[in-house]
C-alpha positions as CSV (number, residue, x, y, z in Angstrom):
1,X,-35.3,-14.2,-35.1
2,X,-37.7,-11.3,-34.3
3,X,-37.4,-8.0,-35.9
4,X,-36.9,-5.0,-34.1
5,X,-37.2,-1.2,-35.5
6,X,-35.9,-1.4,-39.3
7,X,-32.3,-2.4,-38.3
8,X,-31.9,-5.0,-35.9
9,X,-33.1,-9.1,-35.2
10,X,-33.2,-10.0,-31.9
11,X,-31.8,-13.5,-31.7
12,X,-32.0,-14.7,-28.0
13,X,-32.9,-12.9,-24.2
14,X,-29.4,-12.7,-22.0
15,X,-31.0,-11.3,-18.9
16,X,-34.3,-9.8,-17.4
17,X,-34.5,-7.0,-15.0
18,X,-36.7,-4.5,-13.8
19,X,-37.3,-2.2,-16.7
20,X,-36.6,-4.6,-19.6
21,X,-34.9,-7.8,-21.6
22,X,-31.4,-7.4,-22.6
23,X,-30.9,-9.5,-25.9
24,X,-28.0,-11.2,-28.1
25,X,-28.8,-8.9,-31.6
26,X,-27.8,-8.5,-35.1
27,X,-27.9,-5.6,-36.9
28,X,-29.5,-6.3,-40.6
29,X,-27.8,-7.1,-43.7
30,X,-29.9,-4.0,-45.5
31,X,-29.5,-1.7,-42.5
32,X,-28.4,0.7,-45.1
33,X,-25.9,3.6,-44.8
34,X,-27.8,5.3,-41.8
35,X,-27.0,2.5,-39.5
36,X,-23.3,3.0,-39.6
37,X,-23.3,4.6,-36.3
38,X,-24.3,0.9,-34.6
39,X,-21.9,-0.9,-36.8
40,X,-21.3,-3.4,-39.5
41,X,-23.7,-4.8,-41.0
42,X,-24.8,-8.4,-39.8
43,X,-22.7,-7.6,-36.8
44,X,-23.9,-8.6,-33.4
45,X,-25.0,-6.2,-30.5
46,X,-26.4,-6.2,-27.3
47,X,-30.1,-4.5,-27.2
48,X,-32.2,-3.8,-24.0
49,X,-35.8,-3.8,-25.1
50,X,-37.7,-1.4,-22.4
51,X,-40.6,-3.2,-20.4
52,X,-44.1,-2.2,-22.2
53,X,-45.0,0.0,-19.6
54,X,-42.4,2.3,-19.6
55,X,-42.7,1.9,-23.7
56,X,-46.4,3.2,-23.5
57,X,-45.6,5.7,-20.8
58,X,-45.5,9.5,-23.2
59,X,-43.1,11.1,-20.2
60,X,-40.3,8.3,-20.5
61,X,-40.8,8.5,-24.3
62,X,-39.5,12.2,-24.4
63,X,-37.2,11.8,-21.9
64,X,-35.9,8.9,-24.3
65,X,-35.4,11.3,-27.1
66,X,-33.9,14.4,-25.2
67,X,-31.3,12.2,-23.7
68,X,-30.2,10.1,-27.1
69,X,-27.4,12.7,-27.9
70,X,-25.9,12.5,-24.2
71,X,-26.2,8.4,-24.2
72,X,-24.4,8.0,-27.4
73,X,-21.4,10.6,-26.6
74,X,-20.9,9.0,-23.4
75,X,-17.4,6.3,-24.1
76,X,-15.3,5.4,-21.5
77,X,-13.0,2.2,-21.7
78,X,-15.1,1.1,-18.6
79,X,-18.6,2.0,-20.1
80,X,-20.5,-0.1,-22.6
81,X,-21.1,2.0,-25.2
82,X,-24.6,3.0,-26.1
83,X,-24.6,2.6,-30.2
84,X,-28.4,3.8,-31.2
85,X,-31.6,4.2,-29.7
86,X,-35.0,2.5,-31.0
87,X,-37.6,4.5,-31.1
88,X,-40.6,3.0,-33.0
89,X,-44.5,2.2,-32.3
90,X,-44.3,1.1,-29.0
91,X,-41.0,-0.5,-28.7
92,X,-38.1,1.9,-27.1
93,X,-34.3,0.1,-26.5
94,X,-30.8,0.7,-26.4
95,X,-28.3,-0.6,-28.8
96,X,-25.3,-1.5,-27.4
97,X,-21.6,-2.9,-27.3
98,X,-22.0,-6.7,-26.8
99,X,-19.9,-7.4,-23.9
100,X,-19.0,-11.2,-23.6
101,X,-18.5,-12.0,-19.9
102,X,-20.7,-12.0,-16.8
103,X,-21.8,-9.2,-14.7
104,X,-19.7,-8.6,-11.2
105,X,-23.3,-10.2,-9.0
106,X,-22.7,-13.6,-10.6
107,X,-18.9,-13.4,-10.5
108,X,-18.9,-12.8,-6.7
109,X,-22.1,-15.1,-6.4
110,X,-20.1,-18.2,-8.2
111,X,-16.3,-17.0,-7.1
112,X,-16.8,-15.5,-3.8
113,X,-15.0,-12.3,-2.3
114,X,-12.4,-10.5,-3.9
115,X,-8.6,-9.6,-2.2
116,X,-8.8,-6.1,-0.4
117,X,-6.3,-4.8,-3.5
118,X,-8.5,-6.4,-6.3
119,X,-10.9,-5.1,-5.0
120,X,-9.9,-1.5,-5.2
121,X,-8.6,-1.5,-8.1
122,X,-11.4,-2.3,-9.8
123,X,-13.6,0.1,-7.9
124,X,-11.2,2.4,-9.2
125,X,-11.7,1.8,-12.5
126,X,-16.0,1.8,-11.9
127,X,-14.8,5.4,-10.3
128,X,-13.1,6.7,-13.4
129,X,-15.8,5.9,-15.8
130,X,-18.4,7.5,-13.0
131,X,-15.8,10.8,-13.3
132,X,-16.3,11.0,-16.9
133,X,-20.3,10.3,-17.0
134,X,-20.3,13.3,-14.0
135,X,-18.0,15.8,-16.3
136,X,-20.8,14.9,-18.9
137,X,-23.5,15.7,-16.9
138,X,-25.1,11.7,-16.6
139,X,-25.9,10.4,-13.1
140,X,-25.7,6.5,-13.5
141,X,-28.9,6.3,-10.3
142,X,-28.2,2.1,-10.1
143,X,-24.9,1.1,-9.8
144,X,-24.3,-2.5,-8.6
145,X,-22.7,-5.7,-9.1
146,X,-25.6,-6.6,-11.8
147,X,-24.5,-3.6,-14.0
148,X,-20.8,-4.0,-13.9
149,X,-20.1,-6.3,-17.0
150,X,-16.8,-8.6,-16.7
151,X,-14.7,-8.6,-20.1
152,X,-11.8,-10.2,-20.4
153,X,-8.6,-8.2,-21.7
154,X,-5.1,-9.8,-21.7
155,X,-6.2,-12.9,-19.2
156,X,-7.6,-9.9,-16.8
157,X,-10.8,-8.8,-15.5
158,X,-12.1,-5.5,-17.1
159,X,-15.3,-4.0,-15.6
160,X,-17.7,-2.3,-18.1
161,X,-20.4,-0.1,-16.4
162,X,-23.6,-0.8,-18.2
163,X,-27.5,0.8,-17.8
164,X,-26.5,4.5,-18.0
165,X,-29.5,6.6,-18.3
166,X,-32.2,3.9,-17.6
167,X,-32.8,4.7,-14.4
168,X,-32.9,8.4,-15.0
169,X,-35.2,7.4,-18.1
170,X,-37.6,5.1,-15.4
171,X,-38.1,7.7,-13.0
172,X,-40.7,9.9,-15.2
173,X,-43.3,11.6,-13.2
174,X,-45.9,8.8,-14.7
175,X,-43.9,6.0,-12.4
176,X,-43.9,8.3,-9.3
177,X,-47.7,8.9,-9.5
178,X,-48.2,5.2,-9.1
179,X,-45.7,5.1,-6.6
180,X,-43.3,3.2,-8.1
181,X,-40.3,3.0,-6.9
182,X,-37.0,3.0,-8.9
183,X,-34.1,1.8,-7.8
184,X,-32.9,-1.2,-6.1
185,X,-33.3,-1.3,-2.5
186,X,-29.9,-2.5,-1.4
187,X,-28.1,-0.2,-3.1
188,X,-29.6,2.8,-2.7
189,X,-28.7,6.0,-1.1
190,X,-30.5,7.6,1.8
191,X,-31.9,10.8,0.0
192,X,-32.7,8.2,-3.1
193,X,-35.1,6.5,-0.3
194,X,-36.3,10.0,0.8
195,X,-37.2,11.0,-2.2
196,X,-34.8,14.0,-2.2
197,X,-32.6,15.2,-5.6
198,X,-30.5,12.5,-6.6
199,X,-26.5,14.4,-7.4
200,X,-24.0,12.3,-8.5
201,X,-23.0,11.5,-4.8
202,X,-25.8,8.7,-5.4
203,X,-23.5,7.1,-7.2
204,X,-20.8,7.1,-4.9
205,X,-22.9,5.7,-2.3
206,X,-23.1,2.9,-4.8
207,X,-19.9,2.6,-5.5
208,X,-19.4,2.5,-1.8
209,X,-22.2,-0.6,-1.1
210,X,-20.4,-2.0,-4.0
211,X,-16.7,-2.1,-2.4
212,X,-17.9,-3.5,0.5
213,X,-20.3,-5.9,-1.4
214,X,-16.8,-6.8,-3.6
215,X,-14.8,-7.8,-0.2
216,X,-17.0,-9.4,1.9
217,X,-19.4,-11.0,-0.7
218,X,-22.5,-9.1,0.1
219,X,-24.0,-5.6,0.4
220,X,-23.7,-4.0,4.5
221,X,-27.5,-3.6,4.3
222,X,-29.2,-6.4,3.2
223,X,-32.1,-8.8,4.1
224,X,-36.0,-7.8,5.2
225,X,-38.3,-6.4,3.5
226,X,-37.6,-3.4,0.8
227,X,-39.0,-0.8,3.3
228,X,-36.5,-1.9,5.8
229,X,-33.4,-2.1,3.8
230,X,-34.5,1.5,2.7
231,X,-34.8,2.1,6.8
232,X,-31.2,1.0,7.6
233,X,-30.0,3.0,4.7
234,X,-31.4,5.9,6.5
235,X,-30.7,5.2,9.8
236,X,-27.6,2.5,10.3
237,X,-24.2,2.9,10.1
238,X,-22.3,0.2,8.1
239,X,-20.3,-2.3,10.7
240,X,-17.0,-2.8,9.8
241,X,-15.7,-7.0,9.2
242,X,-12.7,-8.0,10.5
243,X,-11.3,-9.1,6.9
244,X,-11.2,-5.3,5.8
245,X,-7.8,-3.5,6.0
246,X,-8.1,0.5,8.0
247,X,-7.6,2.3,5.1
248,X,-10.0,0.3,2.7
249,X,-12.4,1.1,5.7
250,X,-12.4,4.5,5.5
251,X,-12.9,5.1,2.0
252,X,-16.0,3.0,2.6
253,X,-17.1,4.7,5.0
254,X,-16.9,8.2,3.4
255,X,-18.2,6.7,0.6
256,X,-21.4,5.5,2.5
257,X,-21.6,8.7,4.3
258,X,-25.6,9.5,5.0
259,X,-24.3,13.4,4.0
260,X,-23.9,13.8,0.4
261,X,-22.0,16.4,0.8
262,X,-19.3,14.3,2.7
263,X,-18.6,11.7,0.2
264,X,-15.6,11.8,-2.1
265,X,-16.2,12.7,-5.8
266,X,-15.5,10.3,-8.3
267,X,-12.5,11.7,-9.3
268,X,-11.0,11.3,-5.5
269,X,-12.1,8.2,-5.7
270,X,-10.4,7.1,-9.2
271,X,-7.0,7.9,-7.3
């Protein structure tokens, strides 16, 4: 096991992604008293250890520590809860709720499509958990399948939105100098490709890619290179399959509106 900050082990990598390695943890046996906000001793946590660069990077580091307070008051029932942040040499992660279960891209990658009606409701659920991080102030910036967590609760699927804040935390003015760009392309929203302010309507364009992506089994702009998913984004209009009921159809397409301004809030979209 490999120590990480004063309070945690790291005991074995769950996933890689773009700005990091997600790990199965343990918090220490002699955490002390001033750990209590991540738990019980010895008890086993989820920790996403932030890629060296953005570690090394001084913009991302502040950022890390103005937004601590917001990322641990943020809990949902469909949120994974952020328990502590590491913030030592130069290591920065997230503590979190271990959630056993897969994320929503390898459920519909291994399972397929979902029904029309599962399909919203879970969306609706992804909505309601958006509603509360807007009323906080926190823009998710990457929703997909990937960070939608699948926990099961009474022999049903329960969707846990994880990554809150990372993206926001990525995008430091140190990434856009090199041009980096943060995001994933077949998910993002037009003025994300632009480079205009991101609102919290970026997330309902996600949520939007992701209801289609939950019914038919992939996202409506997909395949090329990233420039030219980021080119249909701007410039296509989603086509409709036959296997998608009217009124399913139109809150996808108002959710994938190229207008901001025209897309539900997330509080519509809970109903």
């Amino acid at each position: 096991m490999r120590p990480i900050g004063s309070k945690y082990l790291l005991e074995e990598p769950l996933g890689r992604g773009a700005t990091g390695t997600v790990w199965r943890a343990r918090q220490r046996e002699t955490a002390g008293a001033e750990a209590a906000v991540a738990g019980q001793p010895g008890e086993t946590v989820a920790i996403k250890v932030l890629k060296e660069e953005l570690a090394n990077d001084p913009d991302i580091v502040m950022r890390f520590l103005r937004e601590r307070s917001v990322l641990l008051r943020l809990t949902h029932p469909n949120i994974v809860r952020t328990r502590d942040l590491v913030v030592e040499g130069d290591v920065l992660a997230l503590v979190m709720d271990l959630v056993e279960g897969p994320d929503l891209h390898r459920y519909i990658r291994e399972s397929g499509p979902l029904t029309p009606v599962a399909a919203a409701l879970l969306t609706a659920q992804i909505a309601d958990a958006l509603a509360a991080s807007h009323a906080d102030g926190v823009v998710h910036r990457d929703l997909k399948p990937a960070n939608v967590l699948l926990a099961e609760q009474n022999g049903q699927m329960h969707p846990m939105l994880t990554d809150f804040g990372i993206a926001r935390l990525a995008d430091s003015p140190g990434l856009t100098r090199t041009h980096e760009f943060v995001g994933t392309p077949a998910y993002v929203a037009p003025e994300s490709a632009e480079g205009r302010p991101q609102t919290s309507a970026v997330d309902i364009y996600g949520a939007g890619i992701l209801l289609y992506e939950l019914v038919t089994g992939r996202p409506p702009f997909a395949g090329g290179t990233a420039l030219e998913v980021l080119h249909r984004h701007l410039s296509e209009e989603p086509r409709r399959p036959s296997t998608v009921p009217g009124p399913l159809w139109t809150v996808i397409e108002r959710c994938l509106s190229k207008d901001p301004d025209r897309r539900p809030s997330a509080v519509n979209l809970a109903r």
